[in-house]
N, C-alpha and C positions, 0 to 999 in steps of 0.2 A: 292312703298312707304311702310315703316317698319311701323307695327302696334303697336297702341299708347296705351298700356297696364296702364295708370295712375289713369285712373279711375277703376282698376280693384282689385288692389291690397285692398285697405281698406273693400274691401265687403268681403273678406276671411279670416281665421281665424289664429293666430297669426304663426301659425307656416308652413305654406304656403309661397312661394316662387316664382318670375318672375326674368325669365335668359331673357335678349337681346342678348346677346352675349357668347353664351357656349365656354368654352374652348377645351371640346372633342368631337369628333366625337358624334355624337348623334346617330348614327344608323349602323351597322354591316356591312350593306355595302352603298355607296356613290354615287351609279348610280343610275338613277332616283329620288334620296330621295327626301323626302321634303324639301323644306327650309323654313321656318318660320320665321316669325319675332319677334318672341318671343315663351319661353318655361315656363308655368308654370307649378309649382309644386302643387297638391293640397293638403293639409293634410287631410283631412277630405272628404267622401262622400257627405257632402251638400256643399263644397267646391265644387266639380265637378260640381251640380246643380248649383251655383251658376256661376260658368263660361261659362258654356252651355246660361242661360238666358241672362248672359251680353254679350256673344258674338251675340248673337239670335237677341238682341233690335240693333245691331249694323252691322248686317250683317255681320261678321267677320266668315269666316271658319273655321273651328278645325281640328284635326284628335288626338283622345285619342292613347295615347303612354306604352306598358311595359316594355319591352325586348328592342325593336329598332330592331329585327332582320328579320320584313317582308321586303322582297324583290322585290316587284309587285313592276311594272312599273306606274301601277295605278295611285300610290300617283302626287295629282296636285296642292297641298299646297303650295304658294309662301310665301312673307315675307309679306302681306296682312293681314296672318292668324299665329296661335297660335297652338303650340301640347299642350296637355295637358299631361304632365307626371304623369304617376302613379307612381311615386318609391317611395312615401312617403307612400303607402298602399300597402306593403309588408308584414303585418302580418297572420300568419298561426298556427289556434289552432284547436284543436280537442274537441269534448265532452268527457266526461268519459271515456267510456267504447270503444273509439280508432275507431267507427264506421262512426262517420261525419267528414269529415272537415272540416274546414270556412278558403278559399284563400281568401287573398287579391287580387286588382285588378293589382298591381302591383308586387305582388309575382315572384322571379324568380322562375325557376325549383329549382335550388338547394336550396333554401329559403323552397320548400314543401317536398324535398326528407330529408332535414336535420331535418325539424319538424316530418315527418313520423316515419323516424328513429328512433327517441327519444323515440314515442309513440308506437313504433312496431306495426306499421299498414301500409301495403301498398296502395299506393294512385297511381294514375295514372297518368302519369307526361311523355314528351317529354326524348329524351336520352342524348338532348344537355343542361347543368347546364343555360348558360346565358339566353335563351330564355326565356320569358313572359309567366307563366305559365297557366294561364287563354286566353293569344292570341293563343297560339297554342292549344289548347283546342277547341275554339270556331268554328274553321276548322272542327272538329273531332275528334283531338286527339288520335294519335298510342302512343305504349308504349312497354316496351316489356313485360310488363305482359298483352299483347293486348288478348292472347291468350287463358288465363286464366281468364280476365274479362270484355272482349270486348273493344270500343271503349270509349276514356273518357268520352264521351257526354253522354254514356250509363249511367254512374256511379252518372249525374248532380243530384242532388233534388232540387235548386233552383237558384234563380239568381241574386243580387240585380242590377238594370239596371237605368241607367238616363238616358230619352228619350228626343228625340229630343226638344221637349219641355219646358225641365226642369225636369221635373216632375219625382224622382223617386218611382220605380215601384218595388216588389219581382215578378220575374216571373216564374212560376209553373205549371205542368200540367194542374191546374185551368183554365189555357188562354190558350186554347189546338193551334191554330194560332200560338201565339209568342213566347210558349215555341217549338214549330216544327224548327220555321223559326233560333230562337238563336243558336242550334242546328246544327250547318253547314255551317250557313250564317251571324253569332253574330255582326260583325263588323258594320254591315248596318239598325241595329236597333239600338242600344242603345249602351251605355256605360258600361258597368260591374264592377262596384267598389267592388263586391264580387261576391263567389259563395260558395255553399255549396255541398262537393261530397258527395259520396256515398265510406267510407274508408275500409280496410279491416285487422283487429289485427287475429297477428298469437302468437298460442302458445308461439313458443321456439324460441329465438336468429337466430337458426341455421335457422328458416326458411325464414328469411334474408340474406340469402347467396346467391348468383350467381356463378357458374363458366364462366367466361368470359376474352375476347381477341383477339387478332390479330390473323391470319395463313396468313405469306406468300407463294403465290406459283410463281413460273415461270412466267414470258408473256407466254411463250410456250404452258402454259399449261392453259391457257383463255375458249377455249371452252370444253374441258374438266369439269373446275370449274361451267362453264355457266350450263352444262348440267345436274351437278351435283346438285346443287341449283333449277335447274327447276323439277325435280325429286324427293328431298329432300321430303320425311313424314314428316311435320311438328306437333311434339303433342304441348298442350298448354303452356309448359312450355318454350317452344323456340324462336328466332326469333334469326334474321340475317342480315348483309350487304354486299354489292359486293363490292371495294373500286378501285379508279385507284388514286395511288398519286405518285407524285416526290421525291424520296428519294435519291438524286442525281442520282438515274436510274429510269426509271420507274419499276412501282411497281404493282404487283395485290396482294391486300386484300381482305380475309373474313372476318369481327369482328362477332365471335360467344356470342350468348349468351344463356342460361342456368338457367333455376331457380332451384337449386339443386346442387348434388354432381360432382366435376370432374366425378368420372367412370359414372355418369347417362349421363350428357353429351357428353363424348367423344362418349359414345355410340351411342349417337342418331347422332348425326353429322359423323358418321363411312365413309360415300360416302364420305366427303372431308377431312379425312385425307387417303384413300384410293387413293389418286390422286398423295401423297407423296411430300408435303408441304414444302417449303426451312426452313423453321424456324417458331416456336408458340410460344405466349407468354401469353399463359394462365392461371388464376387464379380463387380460388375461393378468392370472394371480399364481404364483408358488402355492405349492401343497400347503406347506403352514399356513397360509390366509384362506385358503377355503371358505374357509368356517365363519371369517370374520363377520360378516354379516348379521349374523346371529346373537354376538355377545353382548347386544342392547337387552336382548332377553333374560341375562343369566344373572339380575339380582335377587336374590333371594328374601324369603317373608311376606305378607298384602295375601290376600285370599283370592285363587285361581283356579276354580273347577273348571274342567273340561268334559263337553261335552264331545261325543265321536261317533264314528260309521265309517264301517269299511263299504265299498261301492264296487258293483263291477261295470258302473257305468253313469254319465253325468247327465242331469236332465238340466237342461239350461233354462225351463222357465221353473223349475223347484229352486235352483240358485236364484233367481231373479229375488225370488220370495223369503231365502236367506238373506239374501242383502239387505231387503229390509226390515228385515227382522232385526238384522245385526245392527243395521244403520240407527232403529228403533231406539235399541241398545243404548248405545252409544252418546244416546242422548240424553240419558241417565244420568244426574248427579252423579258422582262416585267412580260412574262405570266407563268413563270416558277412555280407559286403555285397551278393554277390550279387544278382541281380535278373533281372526277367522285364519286356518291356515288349513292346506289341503298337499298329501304331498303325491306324487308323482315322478316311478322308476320302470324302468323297464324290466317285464316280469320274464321274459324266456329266458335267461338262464337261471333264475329260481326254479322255475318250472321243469327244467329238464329232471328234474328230482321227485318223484312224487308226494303226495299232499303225505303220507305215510309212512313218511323219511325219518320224519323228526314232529317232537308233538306240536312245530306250529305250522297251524293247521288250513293255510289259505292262500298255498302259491297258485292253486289252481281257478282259481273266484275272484280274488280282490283285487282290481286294478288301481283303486284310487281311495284317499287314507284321510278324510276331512275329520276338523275338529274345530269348537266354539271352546274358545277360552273367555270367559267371562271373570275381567280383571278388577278387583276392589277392595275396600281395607276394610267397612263395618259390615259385623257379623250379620245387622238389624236389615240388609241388600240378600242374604240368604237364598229367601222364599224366591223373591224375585230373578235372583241368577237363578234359579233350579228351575223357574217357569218359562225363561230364556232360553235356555239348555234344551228343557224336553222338548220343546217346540220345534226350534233347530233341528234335534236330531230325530224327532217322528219327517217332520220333511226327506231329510236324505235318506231315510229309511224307505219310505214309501215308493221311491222311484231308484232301492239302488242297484235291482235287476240282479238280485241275488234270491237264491231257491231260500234262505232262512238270515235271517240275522248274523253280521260277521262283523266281529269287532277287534282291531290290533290288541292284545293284554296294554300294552305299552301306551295304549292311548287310551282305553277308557275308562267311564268314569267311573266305576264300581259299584252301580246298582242294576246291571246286565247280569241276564242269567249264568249260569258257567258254561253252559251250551252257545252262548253268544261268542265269547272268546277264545273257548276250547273245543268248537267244533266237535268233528269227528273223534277229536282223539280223547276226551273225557272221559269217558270206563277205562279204558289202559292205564290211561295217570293215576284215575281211582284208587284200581288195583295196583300199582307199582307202588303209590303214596302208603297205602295201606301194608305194603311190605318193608318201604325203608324210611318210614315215621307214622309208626302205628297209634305217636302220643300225639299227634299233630301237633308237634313242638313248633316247624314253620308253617304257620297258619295268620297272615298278615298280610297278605297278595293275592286275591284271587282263590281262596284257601277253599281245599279239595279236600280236606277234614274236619 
């Protein structure tokens, strides 16, 4: 039974919005999603309160929305219940002197990377533009200035939050508790209709530059590349990806990236053109283009589970046995877009912070971040992407030189235990969850009630 949204609309403010019926895809990928029976739009952060308490007096489920691009199986939202979209709180401004930011809760990436820009201030943001830039945040947040100023979470100073309740909240070191648990675990506390980072203004234009790009090499030359990237010094100014895609052949990618000059980069990355590369396509790029690379990715709808493994180390003949797996894949009717993507940052200034900073829970273990995205439109490919999937990730499993199971929240698939994602830090959240949403009203992500 679709839920009866009529009493909901005149309690919101004039510029707020209720979808029954969207015309596009709502979400990046369409396996497991939610379905809703309605989608509102809120204009306003007491908009958001306010739909929290009407759904609250009425029993109605929620799951708050930015991006649309988590992928957990998690989600159990039927048409009962209501998303609440944030895309009407997309604004992104800075103070003065280019040091803070204030996200909206709806902000995309590129929505922060293009305000950063303006303001010549680096902010810490995901490498894919569509993504929800406060949802992928609230995981952790990688970046490729990870290296240089740790994890986004690191970067937070505050939080505005609607709690289950209603009730919003700024939350701050002051509530040493729920600014921990936000931290890692955001989704299963409150709402975030803002946040304020911690920004960073540089001198000179130029140091808004990146050298960044593709290098193709060979299949042939797979554990070769593998060994090379596990080997790889990483200084702070770099990070990196493994890539497997169908370019009508199969394909292995590195996307490099560089904060800096081409000669500083090519230098550091020397082991992998040292391997003797089919073709690079490298550039130095303005901040705003960073990301470009990426927005072949960001159409949304077609069904795209993900499978994943966090690693503290790469075994290049277990990749050898991915590739053909994926290769296998790829041979599929249907599944021909498939993909393989692996990311890599450099983890010591995350580290400087202990794994018990904040509830996410793997600065000290996970060096390297793979995932099987298994890309296709009929439901009836299912079975077969799931038998893809496990398979893929029992291999990286088995060689990822990790004392248990370690999975980014942000990347997996949602049938990991909660010890697989939550680490160490699962009883504290427990317990905190169980203090500030005792009705496990957020319960849609990895849900701890």
């Amino acid at each position: 039974m679709a839920c009866d949204t009529s009493s909901l609309l005149p309690l919101l403010s004039p510029g707020s919005t209720i979808d029954s019926s969207p015309a596009q895809p709502l979400r990046w990928s369409e396996y497991a999603a939610p379905q809703p029976g309605s989608v509102v739009h809120p204009a306003t952060p007491e908009d958001v309160q306010a739909i929290v308490k009407w759904a609250n007096e009425r029993h109605i489920p929620f799951l708050a929305q930015s991006g649309g691009n988590g992928w957990a199986t998690t989600f159990k939202l039927q048409h009962d219940g209501i998303i609440i979209h944030l895309d009407l709180l997309r604004s992104v401004t800075f103070n003065p002197a280019g040091t803070e930011a204030t996200i909206g809760g709806g902000a995309l990436i590129s929505d922060v990377v293009a305000a950063a820009a303006a303001k010549q201030s680096l902010t810490l943001t995901g490498i894919c533009n569509c993504v929800g830039a406060l949802g992928a945040l609230l995981g952790g947040g990688f970046s490729n200035l990870m290296g240089q100023y740790g994890l986004a979470i690191d970067d937070l100073l505050s939080l505005a939050v609607v709690k289950a309740d209603g009730r919003a909240v700024t939350v701050t070191p002051a509530d040493p508790d729920l600014w921990w648990a936000m931290r890692g675990a955001g989704p299963n506390f409150g709402i975030v209709t803002s946040a304020v980072l911690r920004a960073h203004p540089v001198a000179e234009k130029s140091d808004l530059t990146a050298w960044t790009g593709p290098l193709t090499f060979d299949p042939a030359k797979l554990e070769a590349v593998v060994d090379a990237i596990q080997n790889l010094e990483l200084s702070p100014e770099m990070s990196l990806s493994l890539h497997f895609i169908n370019a009508g052949r199969p394909v292995v990618l590195t996307t490099l990236f560089y904060h800096g000059s081409a000669a500083a980069g090519r230098a550091a990355f020397a082991p992998l053109f040292d391997i003797g590369p089919l073709a690079e396509q490298l550039a130095e790029l303005p901040y705003e283009s960073w990301n470009n690379g990426s927005n072949i990715a960001c159409m949304k709808g077609g069904r795209r589970p993900v499978w994943a493994a966090g690693l503290a180390h790469l075994d290049a003949a277990a990749w050898r046995n991915v590739y053909d797996i994926w290769a296998e894949l790829i041979a599929q009717p249907g599944a021909e877009r498939s993909s393989m993507l692996c990311n890599i940052q450099p983890t010591a200034k995350a580290r400087a912070l202990p794994d018990a900073s904040s509830a996410y829970p793997f600065r000290s273990t996970v060096r390297f971040h793979a995932g099987l995205t298994v890309a296709y439109r009929d439901a009836a490919f299912d079975a077969t992407a799931q038998r893809y999937g496990e398979k893929v990730r029992a291999m990286w499993q088995a060689t990822d030189g990790l004392a248990r199971r370690s999975t980014y929240i942000n990347n997996a698939h949602g049938d990991e235990t909660l010890e697989t994602v939550y680490g160490d830090s699962l009883e504290r959240l427990r317990t905190i969850k169980r203090e500030h949403d005792p009705e496990g009203r957020f319960n849609e992500w990895f849900p701890l009630s």
